[in-house]
PyMOL Python script that loads the backbone (N, CA, C, O; Angstrom):
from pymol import cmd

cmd.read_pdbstr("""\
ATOM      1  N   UNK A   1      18.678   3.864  -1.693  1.00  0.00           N
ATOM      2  CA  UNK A   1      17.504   4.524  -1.172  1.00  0.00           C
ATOM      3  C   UNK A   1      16.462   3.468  -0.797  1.00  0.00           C
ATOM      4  O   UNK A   1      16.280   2.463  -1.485  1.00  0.00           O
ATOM      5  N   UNK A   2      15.818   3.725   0.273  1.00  0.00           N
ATOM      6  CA  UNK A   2      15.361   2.699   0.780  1.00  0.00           C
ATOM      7  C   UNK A   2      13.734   3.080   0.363  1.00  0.00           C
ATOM      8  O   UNK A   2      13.406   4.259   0.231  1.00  0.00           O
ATOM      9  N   UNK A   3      12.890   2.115   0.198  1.00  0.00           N
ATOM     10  CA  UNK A   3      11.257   2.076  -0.721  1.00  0.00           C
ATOM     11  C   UNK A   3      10.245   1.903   1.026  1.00  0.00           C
ATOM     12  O   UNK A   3      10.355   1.070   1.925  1.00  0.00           O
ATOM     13  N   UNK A   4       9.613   2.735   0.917  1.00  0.00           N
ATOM     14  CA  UNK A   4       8.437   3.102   1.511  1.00  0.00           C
ATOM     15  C   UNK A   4       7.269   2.653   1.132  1.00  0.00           C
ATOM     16  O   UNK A   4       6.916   2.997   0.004  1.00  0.00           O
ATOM     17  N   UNK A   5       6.560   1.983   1.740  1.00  0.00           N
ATOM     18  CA  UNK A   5       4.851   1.372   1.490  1.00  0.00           C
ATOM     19  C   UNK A   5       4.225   1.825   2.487  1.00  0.00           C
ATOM     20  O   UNK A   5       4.688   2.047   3.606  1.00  0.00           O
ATOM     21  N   UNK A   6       2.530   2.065   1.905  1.00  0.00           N
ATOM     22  CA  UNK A   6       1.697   2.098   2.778  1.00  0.00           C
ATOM     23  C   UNK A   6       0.406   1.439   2.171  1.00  0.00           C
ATOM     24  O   UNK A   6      -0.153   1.778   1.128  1.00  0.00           O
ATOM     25  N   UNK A   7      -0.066   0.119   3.296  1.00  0.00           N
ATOM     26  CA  UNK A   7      -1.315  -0.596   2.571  1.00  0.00           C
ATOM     27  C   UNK A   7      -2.799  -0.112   3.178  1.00  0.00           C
ATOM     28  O   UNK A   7      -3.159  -0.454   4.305  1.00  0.00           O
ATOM     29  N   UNK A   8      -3.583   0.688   2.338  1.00  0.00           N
ATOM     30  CA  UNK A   8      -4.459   1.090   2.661  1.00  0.00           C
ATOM     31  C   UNK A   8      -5.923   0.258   2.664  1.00  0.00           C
ATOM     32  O   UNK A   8      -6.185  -0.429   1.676  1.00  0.00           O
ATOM     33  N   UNK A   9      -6.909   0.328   3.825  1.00  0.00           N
ATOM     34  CA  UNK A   9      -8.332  -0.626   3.913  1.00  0.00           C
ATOM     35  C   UNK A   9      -8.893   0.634   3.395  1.00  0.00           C
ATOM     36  O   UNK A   9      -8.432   1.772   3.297  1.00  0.00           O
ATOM     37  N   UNK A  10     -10.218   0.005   3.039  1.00  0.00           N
ATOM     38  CA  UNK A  10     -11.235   0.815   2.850  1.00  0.00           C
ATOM     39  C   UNK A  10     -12.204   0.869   3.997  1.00  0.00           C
ATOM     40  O   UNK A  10     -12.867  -0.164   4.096  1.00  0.00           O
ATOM     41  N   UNK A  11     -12.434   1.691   4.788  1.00  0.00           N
ATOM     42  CA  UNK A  11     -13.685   1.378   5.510  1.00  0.00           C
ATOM     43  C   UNK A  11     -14.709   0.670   5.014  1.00  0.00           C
ATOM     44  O   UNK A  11     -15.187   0.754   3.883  1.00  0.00           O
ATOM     45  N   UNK A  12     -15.183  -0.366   6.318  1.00  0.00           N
ATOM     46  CA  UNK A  12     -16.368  -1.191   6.181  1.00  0.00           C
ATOM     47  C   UNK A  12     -17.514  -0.137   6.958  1.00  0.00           C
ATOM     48  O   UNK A  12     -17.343   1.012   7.364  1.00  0.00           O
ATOM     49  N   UNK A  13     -18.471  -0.813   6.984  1.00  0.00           N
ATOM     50  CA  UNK A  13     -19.807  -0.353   8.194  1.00  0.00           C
ATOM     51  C   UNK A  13     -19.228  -0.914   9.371  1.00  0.00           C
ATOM     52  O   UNK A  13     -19.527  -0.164  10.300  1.00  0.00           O
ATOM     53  N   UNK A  14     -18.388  -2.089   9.869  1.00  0.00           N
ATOM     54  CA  UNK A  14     -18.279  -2.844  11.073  1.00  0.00           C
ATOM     55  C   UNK A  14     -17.365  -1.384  11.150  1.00  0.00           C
ATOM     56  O   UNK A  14     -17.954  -0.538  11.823  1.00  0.00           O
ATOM     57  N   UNK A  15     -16.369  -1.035  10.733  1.00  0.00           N
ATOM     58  CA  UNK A  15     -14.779  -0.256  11.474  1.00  0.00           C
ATOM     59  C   UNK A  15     -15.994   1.206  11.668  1.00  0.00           C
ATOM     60  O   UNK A  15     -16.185   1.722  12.769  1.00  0.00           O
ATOM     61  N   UNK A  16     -16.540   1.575  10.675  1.00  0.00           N
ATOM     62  CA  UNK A  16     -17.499   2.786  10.971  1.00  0.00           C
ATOM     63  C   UNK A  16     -18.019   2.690  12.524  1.00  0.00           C
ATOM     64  O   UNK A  16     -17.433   3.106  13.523  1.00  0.00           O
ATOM     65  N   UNK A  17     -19.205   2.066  12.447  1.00  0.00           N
ATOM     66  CA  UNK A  17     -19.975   1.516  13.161  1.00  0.00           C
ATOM     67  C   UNK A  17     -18.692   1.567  14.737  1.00  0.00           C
ATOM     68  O   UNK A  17     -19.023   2.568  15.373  1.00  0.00           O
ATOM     69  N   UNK A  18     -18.229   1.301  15.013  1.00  0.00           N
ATOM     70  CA  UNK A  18     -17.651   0.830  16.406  1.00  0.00           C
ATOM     71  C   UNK A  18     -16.290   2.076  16.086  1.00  0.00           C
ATOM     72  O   UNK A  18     -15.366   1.928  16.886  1.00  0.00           O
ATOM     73  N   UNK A  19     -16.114   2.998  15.267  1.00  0.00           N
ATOM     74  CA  UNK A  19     -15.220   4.440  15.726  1.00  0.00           C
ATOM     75  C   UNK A  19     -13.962   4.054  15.517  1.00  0.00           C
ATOM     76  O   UNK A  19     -13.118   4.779  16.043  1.00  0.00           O
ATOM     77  N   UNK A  20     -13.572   3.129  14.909  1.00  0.00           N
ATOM     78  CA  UNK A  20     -12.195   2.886  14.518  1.00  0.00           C
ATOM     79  C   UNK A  20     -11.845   3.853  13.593  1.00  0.00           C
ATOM     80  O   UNK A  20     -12.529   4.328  12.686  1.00  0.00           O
ATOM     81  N   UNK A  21     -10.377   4.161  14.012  1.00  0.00           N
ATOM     82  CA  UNK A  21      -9.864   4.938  12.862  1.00  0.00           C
ATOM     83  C   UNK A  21      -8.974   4.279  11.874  1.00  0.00           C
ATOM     84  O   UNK A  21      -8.270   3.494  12.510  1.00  0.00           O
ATOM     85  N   UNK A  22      -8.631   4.230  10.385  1.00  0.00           N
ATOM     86  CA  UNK A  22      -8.197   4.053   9.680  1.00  0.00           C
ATOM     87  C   UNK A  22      -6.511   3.980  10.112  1.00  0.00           C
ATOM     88  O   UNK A  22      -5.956   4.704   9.286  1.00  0.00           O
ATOM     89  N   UNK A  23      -5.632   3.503  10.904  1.00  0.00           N
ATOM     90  CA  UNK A  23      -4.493   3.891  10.325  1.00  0.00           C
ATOM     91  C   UNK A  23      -3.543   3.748   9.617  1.00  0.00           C
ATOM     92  O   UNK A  23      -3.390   2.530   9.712  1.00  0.00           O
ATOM     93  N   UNK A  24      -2.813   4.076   8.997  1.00  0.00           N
ATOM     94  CA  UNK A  24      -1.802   3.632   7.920  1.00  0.00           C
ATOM     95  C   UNK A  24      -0.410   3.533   8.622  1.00  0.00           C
ATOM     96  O   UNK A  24       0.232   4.334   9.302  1.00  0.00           O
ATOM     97  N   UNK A  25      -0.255   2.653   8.336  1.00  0.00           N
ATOM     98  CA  UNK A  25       1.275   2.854   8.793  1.00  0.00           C
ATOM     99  C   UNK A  25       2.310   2.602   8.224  1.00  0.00           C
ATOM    100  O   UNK A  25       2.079   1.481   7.771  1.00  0.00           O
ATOM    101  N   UNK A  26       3.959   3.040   7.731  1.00  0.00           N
ATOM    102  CA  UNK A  26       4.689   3.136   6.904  1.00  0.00           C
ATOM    103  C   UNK A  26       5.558   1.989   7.137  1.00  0.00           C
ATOM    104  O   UNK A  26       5.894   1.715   8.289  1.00  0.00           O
ATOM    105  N   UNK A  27       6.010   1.193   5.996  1.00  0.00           N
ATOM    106  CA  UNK A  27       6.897   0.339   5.972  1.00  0.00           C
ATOM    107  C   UNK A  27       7.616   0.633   5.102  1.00  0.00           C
ATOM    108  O   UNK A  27       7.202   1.064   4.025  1.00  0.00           O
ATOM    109  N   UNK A  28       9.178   0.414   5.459  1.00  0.00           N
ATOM    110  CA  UNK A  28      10.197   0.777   4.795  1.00  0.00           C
ATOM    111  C   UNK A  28      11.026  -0.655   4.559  1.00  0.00           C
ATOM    112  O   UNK A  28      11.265  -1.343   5.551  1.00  0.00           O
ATOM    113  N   UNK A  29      11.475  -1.108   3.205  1.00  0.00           N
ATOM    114  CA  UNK A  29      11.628  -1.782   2.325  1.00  0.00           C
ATOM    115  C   UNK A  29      13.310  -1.817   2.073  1.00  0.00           C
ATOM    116  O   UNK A  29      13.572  -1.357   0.962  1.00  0.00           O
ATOM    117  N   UNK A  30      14.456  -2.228   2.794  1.00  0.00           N
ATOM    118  CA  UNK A  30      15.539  -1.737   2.230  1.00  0.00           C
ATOM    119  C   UNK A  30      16.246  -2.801   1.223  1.00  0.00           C
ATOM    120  O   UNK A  30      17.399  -2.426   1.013  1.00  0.00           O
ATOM    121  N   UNK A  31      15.909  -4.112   0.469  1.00  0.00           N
ATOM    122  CA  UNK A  31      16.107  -4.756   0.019  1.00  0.00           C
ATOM    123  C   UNK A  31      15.252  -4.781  -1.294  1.00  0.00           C
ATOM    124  O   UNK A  31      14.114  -5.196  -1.074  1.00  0.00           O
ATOM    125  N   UNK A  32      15.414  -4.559  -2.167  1.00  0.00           N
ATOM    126  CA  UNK A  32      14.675  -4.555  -3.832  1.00  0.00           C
ATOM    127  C   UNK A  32      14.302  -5.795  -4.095  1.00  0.00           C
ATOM    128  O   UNK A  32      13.632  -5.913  -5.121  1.00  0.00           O
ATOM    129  N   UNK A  33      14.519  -6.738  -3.507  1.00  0.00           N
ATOM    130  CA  UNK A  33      14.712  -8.212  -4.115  1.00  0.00           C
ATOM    131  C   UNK A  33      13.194  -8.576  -3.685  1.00  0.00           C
ATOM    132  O   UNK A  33      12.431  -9.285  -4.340  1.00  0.00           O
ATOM    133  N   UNK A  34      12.880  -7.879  -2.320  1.00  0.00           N
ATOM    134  CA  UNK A  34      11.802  -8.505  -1.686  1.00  0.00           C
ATOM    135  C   UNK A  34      10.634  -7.637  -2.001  1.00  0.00           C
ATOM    136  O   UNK A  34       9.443  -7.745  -1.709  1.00  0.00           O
ATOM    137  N   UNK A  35      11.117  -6.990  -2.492  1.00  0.00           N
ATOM    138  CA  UNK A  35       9.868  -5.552  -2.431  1.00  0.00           C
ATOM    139  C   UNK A  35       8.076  -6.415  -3.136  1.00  0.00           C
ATOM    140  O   UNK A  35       6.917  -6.416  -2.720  1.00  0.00           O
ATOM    141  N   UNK A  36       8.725  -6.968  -4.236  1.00  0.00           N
ATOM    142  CA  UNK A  36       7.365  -7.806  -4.910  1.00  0.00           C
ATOM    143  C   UNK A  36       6.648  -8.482  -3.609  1.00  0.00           C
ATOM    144  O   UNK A  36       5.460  -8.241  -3.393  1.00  0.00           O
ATOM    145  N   UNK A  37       7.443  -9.382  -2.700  1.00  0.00           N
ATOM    146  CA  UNK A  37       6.923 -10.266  -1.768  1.00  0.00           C
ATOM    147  C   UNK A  37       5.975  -9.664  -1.150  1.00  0.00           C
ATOM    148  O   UNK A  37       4.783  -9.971  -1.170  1.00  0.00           O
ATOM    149  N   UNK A  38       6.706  -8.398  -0.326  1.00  0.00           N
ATOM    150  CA  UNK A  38       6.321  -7.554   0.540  1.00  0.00           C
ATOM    151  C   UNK A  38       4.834  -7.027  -0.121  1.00  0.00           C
ATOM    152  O   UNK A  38       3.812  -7.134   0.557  1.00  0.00           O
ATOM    153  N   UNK A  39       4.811  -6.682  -0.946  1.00  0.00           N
ATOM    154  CA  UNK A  39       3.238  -6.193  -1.632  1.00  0.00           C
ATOM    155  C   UNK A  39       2.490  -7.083  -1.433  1.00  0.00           C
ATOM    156  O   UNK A  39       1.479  -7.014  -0.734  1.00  0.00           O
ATOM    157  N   UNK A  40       3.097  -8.527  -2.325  1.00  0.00           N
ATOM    158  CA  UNK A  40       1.840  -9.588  -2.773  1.00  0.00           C
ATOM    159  C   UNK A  40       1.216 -10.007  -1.094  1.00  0.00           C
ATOM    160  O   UNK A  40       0.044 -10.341  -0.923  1.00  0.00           O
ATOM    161  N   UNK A  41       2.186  -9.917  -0.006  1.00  0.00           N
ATOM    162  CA  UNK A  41       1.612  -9.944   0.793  1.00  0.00           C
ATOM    163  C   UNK A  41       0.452  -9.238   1.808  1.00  0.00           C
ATOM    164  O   UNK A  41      -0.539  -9.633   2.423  1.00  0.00           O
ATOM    165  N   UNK A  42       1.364  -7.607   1.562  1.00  0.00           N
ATOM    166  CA  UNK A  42      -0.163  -6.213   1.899  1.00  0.00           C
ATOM    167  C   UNK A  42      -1.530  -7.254   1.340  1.00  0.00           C
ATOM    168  O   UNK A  42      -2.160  -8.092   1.986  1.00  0.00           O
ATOM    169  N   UNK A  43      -1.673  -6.855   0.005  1.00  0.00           N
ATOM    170  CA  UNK A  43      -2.486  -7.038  -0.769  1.00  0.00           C
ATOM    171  C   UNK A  43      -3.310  -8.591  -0.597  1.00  0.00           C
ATOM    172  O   UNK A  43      -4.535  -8.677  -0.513  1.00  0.00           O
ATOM    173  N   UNK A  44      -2.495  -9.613  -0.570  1.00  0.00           N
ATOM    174  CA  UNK A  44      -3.522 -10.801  -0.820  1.00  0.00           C
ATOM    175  C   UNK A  44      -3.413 -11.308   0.545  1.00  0.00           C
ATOM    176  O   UNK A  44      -4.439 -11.905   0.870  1.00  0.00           O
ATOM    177  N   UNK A  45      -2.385 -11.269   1.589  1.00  0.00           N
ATOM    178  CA  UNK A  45      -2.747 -12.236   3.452  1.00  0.00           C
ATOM    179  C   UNK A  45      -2.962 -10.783   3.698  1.00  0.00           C
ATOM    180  O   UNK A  45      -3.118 -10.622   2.488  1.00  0.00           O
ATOM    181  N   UNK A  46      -3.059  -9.994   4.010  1.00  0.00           N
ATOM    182  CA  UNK A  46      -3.153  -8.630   4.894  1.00  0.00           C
ATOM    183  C   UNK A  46      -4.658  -8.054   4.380  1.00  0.00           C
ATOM    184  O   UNK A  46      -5.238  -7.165   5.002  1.00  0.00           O
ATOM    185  N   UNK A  47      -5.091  -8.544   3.428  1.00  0.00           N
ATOM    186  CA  UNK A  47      -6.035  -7.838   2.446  1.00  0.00           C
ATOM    187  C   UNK A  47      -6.284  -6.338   2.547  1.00  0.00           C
ATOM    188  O   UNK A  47      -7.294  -5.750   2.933  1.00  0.00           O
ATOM    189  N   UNK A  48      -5.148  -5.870   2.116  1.00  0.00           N
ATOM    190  CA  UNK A  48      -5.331  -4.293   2.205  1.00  0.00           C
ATOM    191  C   UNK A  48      -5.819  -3.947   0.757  1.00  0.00           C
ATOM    192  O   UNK A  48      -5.159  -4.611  -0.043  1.00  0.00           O
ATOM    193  N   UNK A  49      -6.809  -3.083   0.084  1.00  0.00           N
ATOM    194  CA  UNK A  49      -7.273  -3.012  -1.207  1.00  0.00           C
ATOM    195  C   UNK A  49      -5.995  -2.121  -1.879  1.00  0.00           C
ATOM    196  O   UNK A  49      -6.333  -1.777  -3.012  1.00  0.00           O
ATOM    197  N   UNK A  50      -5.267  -1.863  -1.699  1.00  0.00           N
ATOM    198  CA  UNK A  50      -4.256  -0.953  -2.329  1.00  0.00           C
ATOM    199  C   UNK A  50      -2.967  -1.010  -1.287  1.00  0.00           C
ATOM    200  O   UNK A  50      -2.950  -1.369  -0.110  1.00  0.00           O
ATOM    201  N   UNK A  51      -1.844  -0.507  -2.172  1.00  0.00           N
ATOM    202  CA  UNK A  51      -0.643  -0.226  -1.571  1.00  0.00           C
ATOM    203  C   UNK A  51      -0.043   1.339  -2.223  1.00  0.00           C
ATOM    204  O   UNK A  51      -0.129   1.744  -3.382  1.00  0.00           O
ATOM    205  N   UNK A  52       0.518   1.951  -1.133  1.00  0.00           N
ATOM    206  CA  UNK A  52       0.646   3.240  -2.117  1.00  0.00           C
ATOM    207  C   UNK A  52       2.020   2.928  -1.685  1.00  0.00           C
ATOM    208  O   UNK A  52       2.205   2.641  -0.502  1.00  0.00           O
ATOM    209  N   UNK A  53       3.557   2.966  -2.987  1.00  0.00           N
ATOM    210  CA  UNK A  53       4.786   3.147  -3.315  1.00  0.00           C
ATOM    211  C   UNK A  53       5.132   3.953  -3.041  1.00  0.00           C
ATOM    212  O   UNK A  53       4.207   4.735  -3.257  1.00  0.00           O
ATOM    213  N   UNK A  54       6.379   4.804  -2.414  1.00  0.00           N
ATOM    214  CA  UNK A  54       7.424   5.468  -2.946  1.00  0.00           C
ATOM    215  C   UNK A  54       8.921   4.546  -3.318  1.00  0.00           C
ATOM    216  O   UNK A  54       9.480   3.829  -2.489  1.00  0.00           O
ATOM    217  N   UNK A  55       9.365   4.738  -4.636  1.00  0.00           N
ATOM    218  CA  UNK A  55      10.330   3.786  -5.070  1.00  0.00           C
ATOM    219  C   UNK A  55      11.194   4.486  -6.073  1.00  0.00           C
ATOM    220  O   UNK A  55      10.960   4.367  -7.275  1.00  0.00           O
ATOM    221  N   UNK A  56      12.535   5.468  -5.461  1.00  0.00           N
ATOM    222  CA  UNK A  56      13.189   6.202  -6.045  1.00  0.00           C
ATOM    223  C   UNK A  56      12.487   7.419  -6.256  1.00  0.00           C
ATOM    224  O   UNK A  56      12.592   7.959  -7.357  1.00  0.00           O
ATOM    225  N   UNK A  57      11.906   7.843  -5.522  1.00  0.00           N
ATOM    226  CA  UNK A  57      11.008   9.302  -5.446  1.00  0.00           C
ATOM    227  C   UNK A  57       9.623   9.226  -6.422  1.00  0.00           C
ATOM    228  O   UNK A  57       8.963  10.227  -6.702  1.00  0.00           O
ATOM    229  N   UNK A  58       9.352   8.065  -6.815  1.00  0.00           N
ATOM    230  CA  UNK A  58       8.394   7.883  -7.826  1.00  0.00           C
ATOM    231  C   UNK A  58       7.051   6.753  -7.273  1.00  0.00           C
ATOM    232  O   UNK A  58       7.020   5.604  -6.833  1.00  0.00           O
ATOM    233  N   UNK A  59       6.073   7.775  -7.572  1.00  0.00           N
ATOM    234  CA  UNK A  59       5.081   7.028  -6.601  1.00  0.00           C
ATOM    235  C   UNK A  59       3.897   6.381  -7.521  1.00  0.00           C
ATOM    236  O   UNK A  59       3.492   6.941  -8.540  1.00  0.00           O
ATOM    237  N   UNK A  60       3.404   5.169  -7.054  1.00  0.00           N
ATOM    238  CA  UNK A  60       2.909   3.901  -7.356  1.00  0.00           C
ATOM    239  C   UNK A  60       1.823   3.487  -6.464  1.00  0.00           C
ATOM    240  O   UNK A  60       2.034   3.316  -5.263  1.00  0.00           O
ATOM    241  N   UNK A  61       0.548   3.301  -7.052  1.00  0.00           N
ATOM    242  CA  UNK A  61      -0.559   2.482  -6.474  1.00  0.00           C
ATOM    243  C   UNK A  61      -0.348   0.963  -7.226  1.00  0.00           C
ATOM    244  O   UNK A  61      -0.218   0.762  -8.434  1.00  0.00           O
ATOM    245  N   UNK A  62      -0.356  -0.068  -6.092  1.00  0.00           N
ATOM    246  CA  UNK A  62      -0.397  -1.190  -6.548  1.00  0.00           C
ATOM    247  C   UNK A  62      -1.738  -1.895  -6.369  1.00  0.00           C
ATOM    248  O   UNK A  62      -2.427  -1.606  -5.391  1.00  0.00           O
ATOM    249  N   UNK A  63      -2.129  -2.758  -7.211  1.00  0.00           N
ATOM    250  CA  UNK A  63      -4.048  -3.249  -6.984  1.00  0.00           C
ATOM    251  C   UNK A  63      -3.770  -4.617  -7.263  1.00  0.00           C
ATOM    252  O   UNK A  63      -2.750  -5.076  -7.777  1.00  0.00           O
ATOM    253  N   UNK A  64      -4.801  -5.229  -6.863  1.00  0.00           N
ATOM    254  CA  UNK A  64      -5.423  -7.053  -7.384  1.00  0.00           C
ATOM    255  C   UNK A  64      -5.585  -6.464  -8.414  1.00  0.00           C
ATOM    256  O   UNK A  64      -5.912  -5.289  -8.581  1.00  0.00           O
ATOM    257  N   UNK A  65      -5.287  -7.530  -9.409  1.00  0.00           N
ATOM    258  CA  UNK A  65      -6.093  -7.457 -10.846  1.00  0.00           C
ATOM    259  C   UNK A  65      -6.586  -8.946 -11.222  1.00  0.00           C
ATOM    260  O   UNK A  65      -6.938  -9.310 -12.344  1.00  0.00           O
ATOM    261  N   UNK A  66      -6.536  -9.797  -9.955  1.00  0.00           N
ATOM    262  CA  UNK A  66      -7.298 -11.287 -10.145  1.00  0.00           C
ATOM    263  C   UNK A  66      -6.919 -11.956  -8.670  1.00  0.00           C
ATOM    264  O   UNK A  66      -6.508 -11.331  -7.693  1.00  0.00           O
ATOM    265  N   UNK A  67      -7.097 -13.002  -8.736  1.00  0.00           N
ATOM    266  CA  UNK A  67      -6.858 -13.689  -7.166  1.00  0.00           C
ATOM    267  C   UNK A  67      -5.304 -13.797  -7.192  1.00  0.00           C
ATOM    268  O   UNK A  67      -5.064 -14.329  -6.108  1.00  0.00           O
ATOM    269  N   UNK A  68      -3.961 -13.566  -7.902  1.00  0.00           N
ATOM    270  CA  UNK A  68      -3.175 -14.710  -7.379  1.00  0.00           C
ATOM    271  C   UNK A  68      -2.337 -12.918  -7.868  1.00  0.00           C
ATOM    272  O   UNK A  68      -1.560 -12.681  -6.943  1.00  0.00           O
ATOM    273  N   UNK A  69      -2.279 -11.838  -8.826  1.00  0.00           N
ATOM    274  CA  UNK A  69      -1.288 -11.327  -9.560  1.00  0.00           C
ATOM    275  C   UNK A  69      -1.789  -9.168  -9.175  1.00  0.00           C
ATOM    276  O   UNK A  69      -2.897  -8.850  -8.743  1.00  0.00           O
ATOM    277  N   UNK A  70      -1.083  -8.511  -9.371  1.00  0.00           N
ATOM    278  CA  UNK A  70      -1.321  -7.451  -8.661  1.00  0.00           C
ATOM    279  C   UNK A  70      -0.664  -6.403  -9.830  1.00  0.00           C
ATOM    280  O   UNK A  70       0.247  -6.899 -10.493  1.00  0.00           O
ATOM    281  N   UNK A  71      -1.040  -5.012 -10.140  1.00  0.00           N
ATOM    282  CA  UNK A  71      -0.505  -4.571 -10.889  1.00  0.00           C
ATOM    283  C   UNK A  71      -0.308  -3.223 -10.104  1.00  0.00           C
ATOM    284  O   UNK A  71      -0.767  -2.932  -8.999  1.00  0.00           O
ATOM    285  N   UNK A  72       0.802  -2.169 -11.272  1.00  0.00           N
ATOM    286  CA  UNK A  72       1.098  -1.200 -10.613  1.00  0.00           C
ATOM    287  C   UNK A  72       0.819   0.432 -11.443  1.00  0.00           C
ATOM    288  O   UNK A  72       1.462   0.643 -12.471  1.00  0.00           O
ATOM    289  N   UNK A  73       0.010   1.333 -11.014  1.00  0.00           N
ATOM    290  CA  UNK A  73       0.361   2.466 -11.477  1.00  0.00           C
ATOM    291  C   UNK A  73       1.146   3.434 -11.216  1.00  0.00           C
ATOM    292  O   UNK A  73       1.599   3.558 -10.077  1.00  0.00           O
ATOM    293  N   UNK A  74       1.487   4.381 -12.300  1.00  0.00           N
ATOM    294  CA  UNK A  74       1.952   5.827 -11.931  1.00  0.00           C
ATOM    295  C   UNK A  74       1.175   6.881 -11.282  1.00  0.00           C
ATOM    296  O   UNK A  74       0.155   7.273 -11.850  1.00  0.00           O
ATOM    297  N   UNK A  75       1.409   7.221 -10.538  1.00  0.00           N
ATOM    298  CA  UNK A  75       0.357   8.391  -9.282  1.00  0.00           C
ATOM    299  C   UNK A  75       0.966   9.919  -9.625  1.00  0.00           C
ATOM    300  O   UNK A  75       2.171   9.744  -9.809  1.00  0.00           O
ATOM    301  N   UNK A  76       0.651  11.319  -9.786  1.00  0.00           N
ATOM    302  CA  UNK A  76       0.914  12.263  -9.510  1.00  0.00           C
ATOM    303  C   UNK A  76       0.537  12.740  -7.979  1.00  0.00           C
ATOM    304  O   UNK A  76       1.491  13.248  -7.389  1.00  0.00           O
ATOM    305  N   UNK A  77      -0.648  12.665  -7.263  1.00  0.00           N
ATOM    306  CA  UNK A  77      -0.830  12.467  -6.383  1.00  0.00           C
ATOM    307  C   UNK A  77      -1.862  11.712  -5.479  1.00  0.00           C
ATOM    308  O   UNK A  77      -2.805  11.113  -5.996  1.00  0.00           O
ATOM    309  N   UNK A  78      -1.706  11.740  -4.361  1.00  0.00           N
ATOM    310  CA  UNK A  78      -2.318  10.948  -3.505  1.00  0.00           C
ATOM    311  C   UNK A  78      -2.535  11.545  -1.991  1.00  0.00           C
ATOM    312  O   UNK A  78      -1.606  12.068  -1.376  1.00  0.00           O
ATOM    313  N   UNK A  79      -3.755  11.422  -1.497  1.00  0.00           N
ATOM    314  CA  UNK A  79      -3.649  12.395  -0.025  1.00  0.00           C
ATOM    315  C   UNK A  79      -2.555  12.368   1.012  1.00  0.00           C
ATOM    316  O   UNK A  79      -2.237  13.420   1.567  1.00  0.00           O
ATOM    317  N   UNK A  80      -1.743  10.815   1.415  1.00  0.00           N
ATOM    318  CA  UNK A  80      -1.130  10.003   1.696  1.00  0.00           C
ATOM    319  C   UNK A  80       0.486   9.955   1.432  1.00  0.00           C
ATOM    320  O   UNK A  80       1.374   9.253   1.916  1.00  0.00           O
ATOM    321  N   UNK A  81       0.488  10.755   0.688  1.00  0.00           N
ATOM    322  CA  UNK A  81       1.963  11.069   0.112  1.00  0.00           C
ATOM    323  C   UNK A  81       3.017  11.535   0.670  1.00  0.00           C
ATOM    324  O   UNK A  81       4.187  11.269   0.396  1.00  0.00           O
ATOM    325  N   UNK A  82       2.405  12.591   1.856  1.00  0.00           N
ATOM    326  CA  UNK A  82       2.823  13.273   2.455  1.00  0.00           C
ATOM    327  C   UNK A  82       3.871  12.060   3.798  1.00  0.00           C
ATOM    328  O   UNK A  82       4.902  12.298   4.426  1.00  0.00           O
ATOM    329  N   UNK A  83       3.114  11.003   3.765  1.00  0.00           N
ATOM    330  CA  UNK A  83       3.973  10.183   4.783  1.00  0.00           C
ATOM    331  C   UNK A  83       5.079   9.324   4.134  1.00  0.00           C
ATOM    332  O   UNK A  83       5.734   8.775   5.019  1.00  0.00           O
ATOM    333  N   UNK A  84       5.500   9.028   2.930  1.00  0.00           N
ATOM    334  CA  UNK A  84       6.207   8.501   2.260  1.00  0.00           C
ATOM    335  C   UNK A  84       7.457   9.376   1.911  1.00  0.00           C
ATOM    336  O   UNK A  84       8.294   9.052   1.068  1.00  0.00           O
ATOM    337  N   UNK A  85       7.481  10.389   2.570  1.00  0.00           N
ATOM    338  CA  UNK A  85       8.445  11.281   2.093  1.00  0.00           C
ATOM    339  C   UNK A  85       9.493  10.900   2.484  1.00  0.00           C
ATOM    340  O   UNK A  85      10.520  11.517   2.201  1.00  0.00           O
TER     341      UNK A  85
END
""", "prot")
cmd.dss("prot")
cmd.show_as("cartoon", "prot")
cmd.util.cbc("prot")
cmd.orient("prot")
């Protein structure tokens, strides 16, 4: 089964300000080996503030928890979920 990500920004005032819309877009993961890479990268070169998981039907917010290391929770839900299906 192949793992689904989505790295979410937070709106600034600049993306407000000038009518940008937020979009998310889904990446699909078919290798387990890389899946860590693939985050540490959303998260610390992409600077997305979150990553939302699906990984075996089980869904996961991943966060910074310092400059270099990222941690993961258990989610019941999320607005966003709906595209990870």
């Amino acid at each position: 089964m192949d793992t689904k990500l989505i790295g979410v920004k937070y709106p600034t005032s600049a993306t407000v300000a000038m009518g940008k819309k937020m979009l998310h877009e889904v990446q699909t993961v078919a290798d387990k080996n890389v899946l860590k890479s693939v985050i540490h990268n959303l998260l610390f070169a992409d600077k997305f503030n979150y990553v939302l998981v699906n990984f075996e039907g089980i869904y996961y917010v991943c966060e910074k928890d310092s400059d270099t290391t990222f941690c993961k929770r258990k989610i019941e839900y999320h607005p966003l979920m709906e595209k990870l299906v």
